[in-house]
C-alpha positions as CSV (number, residue, x, y, z in Angstrom):
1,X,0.0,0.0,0.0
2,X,1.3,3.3,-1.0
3,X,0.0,6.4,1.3
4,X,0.5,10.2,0.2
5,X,1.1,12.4,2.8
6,X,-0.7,15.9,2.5
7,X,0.8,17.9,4.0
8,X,4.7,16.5,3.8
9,X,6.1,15.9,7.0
10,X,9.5,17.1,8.0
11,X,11.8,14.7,9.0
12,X,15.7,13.9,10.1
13,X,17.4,11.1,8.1
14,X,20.6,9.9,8.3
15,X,21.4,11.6,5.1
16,X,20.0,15.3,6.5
17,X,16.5,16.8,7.0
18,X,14.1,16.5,3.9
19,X,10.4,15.8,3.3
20,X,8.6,13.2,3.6
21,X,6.2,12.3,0.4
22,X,4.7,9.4,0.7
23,X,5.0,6.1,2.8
24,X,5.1,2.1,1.2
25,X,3.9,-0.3,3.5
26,X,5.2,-3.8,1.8
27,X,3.1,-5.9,4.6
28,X,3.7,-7.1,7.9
29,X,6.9,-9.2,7.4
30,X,8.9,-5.7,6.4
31,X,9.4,-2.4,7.7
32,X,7.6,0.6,6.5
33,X,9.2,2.7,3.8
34,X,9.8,6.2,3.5
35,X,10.2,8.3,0.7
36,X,11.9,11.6,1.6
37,X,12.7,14.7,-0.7
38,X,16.1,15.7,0.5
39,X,16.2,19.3,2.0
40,X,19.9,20.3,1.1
41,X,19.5,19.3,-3.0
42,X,15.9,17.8,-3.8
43,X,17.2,14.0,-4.1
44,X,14.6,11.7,-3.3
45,X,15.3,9.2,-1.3
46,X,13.6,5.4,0.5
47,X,14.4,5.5,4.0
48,X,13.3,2.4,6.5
49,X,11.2,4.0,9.2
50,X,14.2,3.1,11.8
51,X,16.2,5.5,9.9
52,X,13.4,8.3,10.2
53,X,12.9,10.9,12.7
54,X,10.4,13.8,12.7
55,X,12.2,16.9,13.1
56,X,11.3,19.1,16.0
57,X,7.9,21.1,15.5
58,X,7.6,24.0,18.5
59,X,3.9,24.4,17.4
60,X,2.9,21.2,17.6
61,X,5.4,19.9,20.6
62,X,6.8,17.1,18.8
63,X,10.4,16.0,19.1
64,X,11.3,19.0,21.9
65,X,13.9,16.4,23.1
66,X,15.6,17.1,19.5
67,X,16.5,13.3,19.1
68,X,18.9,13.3,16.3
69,X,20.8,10.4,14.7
70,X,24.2,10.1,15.8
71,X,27.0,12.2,13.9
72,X,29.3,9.6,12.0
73,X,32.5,9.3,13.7
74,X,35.7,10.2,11.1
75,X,38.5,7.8,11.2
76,X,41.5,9.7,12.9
77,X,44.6,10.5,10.4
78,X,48.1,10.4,11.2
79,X,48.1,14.3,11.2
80,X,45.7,14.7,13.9
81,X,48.3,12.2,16.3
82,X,51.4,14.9,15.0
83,X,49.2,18.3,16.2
84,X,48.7,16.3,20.0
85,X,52.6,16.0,20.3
């Protein structure tokens, strides 16, 4: 089943905030899908609803706690063990 979502929400992917379209349910053995129109250039998107968040709506009182996925730790280079020293 394929649901359109009017309005869009706005949500927090792993990939940045975007818009959330529609929603594909494939059934009960599978996770819900999200298609999300990526804020920062327009790319859409399928997200599995574990990696969707709704962003935090002051109006409405959703997400005040600002959950936010995790920022992706960068291996550390050589350099940065050269500046310590």
């Amino acid at each position: 089943m394929i649901h359109q979502l009017k309005p869009s929400i706005l949500v927090e992917t792993p990939l940045g905030t975007g818009q959330a379209l529609f929603l594909i349910d494939y059934g009960m053995h599978q996770n819900t899908c999200w298609v999300v129109a990526l804020q920062k250039d327009g790319v859409i998107k399928h997200f599995d609803c574990n990696d969707v968040i709704l962003s935090t709506n002051y109006t409405y009182g959703m997400n005040l706690r600002k959950n936010k996925f995790a920022e992706p730790k960068l291996p550390k280079s050589d350099d940065d063990e050269s500046k310590v020293a």
